[in-house]
C-alpha positions in Angstrom: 0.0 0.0 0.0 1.5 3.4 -1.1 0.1 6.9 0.8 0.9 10.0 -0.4 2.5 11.4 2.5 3.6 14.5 1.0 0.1 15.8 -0.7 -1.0 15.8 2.5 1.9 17.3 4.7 -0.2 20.8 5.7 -2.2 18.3 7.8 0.6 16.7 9.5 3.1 19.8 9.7 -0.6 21.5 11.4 -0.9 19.2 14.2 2.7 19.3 15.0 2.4 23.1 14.9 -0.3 22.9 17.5 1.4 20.0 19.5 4.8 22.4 20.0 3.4 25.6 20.2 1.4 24.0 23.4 4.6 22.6 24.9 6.6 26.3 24.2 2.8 27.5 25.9 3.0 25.6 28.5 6.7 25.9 29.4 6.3 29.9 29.3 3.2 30.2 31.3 3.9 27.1 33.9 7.7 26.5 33.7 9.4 23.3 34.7 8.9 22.0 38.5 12.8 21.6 39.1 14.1 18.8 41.5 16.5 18.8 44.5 19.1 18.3 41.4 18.9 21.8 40.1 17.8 24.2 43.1 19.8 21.9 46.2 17.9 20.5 49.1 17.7 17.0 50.5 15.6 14.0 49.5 15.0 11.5 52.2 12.2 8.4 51.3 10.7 5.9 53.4 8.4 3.3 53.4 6.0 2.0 56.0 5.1 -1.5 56.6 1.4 -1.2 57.1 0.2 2.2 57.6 1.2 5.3 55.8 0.6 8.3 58.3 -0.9 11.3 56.6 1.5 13.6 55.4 0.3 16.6 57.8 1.4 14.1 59.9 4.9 14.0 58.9 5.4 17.3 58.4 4.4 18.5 61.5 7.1 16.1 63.2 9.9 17.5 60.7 8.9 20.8 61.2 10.3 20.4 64.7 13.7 19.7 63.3 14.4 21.6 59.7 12.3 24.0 58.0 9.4 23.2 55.2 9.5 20.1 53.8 7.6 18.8 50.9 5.9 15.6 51.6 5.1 13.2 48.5 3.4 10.1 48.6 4.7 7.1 46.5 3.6 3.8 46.5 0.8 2.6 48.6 3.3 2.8 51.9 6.0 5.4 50.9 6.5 8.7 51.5 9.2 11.2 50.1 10.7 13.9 52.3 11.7 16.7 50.5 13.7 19.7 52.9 16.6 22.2 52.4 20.4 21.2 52.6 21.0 19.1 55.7 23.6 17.0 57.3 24.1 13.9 58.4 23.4 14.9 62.6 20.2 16.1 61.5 19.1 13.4 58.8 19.1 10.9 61.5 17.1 12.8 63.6 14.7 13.1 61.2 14.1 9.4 60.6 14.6 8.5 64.4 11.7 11.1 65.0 9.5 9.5 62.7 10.4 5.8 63.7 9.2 7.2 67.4 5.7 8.2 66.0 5.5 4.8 64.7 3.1 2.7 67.0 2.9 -1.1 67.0 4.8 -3.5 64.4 4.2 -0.4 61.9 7.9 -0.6 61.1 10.0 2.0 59.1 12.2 1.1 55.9 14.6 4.0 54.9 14.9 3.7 51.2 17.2 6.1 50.1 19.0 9.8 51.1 20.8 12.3 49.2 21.6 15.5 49.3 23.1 18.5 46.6 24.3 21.6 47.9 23.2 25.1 45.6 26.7 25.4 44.2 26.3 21.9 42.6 23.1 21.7 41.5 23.9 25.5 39.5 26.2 23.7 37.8 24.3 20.6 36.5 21.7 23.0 35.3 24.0 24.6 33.0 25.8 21.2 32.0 22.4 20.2 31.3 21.5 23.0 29.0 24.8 23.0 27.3 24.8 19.1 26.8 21.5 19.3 24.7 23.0 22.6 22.6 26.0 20.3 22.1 24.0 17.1 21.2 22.1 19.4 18.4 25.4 21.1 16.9 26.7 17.7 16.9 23.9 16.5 14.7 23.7 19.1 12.2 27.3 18.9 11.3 27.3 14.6 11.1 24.4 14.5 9.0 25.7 17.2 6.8 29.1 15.3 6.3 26.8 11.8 6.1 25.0 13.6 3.2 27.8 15.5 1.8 28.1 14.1 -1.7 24.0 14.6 -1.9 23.6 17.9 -3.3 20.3 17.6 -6.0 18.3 19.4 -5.6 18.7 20.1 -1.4 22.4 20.8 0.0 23.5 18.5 2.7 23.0 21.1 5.5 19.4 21.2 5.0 19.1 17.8 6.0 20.8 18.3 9.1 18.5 21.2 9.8 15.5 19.7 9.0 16.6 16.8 11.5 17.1 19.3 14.1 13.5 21.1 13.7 12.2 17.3 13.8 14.1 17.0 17.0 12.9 20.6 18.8 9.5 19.2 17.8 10.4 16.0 19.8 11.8 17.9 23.2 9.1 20.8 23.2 6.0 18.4 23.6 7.5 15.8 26.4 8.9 19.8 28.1 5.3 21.0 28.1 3.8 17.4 28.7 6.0 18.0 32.2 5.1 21.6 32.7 1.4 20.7 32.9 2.4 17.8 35.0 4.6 20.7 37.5 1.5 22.6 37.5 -1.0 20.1 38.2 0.6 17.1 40.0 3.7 19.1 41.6 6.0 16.7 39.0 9.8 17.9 39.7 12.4 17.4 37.1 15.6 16.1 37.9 18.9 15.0 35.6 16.8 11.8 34.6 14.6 13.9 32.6 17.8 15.4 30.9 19.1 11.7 30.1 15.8 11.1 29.0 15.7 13.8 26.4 19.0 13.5 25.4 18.0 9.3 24.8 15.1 11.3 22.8 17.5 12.9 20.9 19.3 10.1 19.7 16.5 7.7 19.2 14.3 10.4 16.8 17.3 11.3 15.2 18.2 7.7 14.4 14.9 6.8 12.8 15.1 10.1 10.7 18.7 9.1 9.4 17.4 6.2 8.3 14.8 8.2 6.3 17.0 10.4 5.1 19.2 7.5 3.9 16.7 6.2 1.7 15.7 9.1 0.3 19.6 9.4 -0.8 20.0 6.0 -2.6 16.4 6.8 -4.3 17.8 9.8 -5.7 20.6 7.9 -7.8 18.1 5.1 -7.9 15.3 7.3 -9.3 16.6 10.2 -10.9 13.9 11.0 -13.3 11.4 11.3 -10.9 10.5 14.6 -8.9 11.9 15.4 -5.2 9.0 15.0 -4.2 8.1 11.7 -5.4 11.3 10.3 -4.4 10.7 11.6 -0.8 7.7 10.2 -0.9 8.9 6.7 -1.9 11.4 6.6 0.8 9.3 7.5 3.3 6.8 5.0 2.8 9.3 2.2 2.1 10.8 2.8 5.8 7.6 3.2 7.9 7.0 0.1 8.8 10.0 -0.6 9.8 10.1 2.6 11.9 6.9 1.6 13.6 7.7 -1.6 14.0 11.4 -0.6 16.1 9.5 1.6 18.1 6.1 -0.4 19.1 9.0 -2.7 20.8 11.1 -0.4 22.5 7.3 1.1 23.7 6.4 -2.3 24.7 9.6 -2.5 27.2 9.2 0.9 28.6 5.4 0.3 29.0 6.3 -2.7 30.9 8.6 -0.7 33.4 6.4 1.8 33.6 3.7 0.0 35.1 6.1 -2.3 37.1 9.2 -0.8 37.7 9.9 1.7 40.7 8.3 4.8 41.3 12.0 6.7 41.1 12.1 6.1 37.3 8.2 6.3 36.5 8.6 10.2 35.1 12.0 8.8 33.2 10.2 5.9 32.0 6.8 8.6 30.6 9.5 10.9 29.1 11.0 8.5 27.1 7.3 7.1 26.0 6.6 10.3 25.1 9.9 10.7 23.3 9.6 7.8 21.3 5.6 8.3 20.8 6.7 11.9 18.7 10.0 10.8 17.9 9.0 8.2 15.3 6.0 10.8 14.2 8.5 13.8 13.6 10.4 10.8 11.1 7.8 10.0 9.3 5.5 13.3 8.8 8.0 15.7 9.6 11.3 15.6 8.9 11.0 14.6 5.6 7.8 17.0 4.9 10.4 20.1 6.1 12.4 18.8 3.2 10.2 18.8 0.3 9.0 22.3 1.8 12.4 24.1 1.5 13.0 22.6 -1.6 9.8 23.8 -3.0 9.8 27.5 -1.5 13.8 27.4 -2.7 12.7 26.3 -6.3 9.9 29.4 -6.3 12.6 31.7 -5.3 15.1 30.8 -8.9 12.5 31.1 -10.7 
């Protein structure tokens, strides 16, 4: 079965339009709900054996030792303690304070305890941002040397460019997927959600290479037919196979999503996202953006 992809491109390149501009929305208006990783603080979680105590509960007993804390439920017994920078003196008396309001064979599990001062978690917020303006310089310039003897009728740059808008289509809707989630749900953002756009990054930009390659040997293998037809060939002779590569890696993150631990369950949704939009921007983007220029550049000679 061949569908003409490219006749009806205004309809995809619309709802992608709409899908970003929510994200870029959403991010302006909401912001991202940063974690203990970018603003310091400490992170204490534990876990009940039978009764979870209500979280006015809690915080009234570690108001008597540090200053507002956040409490989170997780789990069906687990709580997560969220406070300013604290040492070790005072972490202990934190959990030995709540161990004494525990009353029978309720017993108390500390699961984990960390803690980032402001001076460090400045500085992963700028690696951060500089690690994804890397990631995308890095991809323009390998795809343009990848496509560098491909130069009828759209230079090799253009193809890295075109990945890169595919890409910025792939971070803004997970970023404003998260802002909503901040706003609503009190979601924080930590460096897992970087390496889960950066995994983003190089999943999408994967599947669009392979595109992209296609479209290159058609162009030898097909040279008496249009751009556009040629696009339009390649994309549909790689689209299975991009929906088939992701439906499994979606069928493993689905899996740990719904089973795995509630420390990686916002990783895990980033990356479903990710890969959700990742292997749409391939296939009705990346290569639509292409034809486009080439048309609006074509107008423009003549």
């Amino acid at each position: 079965m061949h569908y003409n992809f490219i006749k009806n491109q205004k309809y995809f390149l619309s709802l992608s339009a709409i899908l970003v501009a929510g994200g870029i929305i959403a991010f302006f208006v909401w912001g991202l709900k940063p974690g203990i990783d970018f603003t310091g603080g400490a992170l204490l979680e534990v876990e009940y054996k039978t009764d979870r105590p209500a979280n006015a509960d809690v915080s009234s007993v570690v108001e008597g030792i540090t200053e507002k804390p956040i409490i989170q439920q997780v789990g069906n017994k687990g709580l997560i303690i969220r406070t300013k920078t604290i040492d070790e003196p005072t972490h202990q008396k934190i959990v030995n304070a709540l161990k004494e309001k525990i009353s029978g064979d309720n017993v108390l599990t500390e699961k984990q305890f960390q803690t980032i001062g402001p001076s460090i978690s400045a500085e992963l917020k700028q690696k951060s941002y500089s690690a994804i303006a890397l990631v995308l310089i890095a991809i323009i310039l390998y795809i343009a040397f990848a496509f560098r003897k491909v130069s009828r009728p759209v230079s090799a740059w253009k193809y890295g460019v075109c990945a890169v808008l595919a890409l910025t289509h792939d971070i803004f809707i997970p970023v404003g997927i998260f802002a909503a989630l901040g706003h609503y749900k009190g979601v924080e953002i930590d460096t897992l959600f970087v390496t889960a756009l950066l995994t983003i990054l190089g999943f999408s930009v994967h599947d669009t290479i392979v595109v992209f390659d296609r479209i290159r040997e058609n162009l030898l293998k097909y040279s008496k037919e249009s751009f556009e037809q040629v696009v339009d060939r390649s994309v549909n002779q790689t689209m299975v196979r991009s929906i088939s590569t992701s439906f499994t890696v979606l069928l493993v993150l689905l899996a740990v999503f719904f089973f795995g631990g509630a420390t990686i369950k916002y990783f895990v949704l980033t990356l479903i996202v990710g890969v959700i939009f990742g292997t749409y921007s391939s296939i009705f983007v990346a290569s639509p953006l292409l034809v486009l220029w080439q048309r609006r550049a074509a107008v423009a000679k003549r």
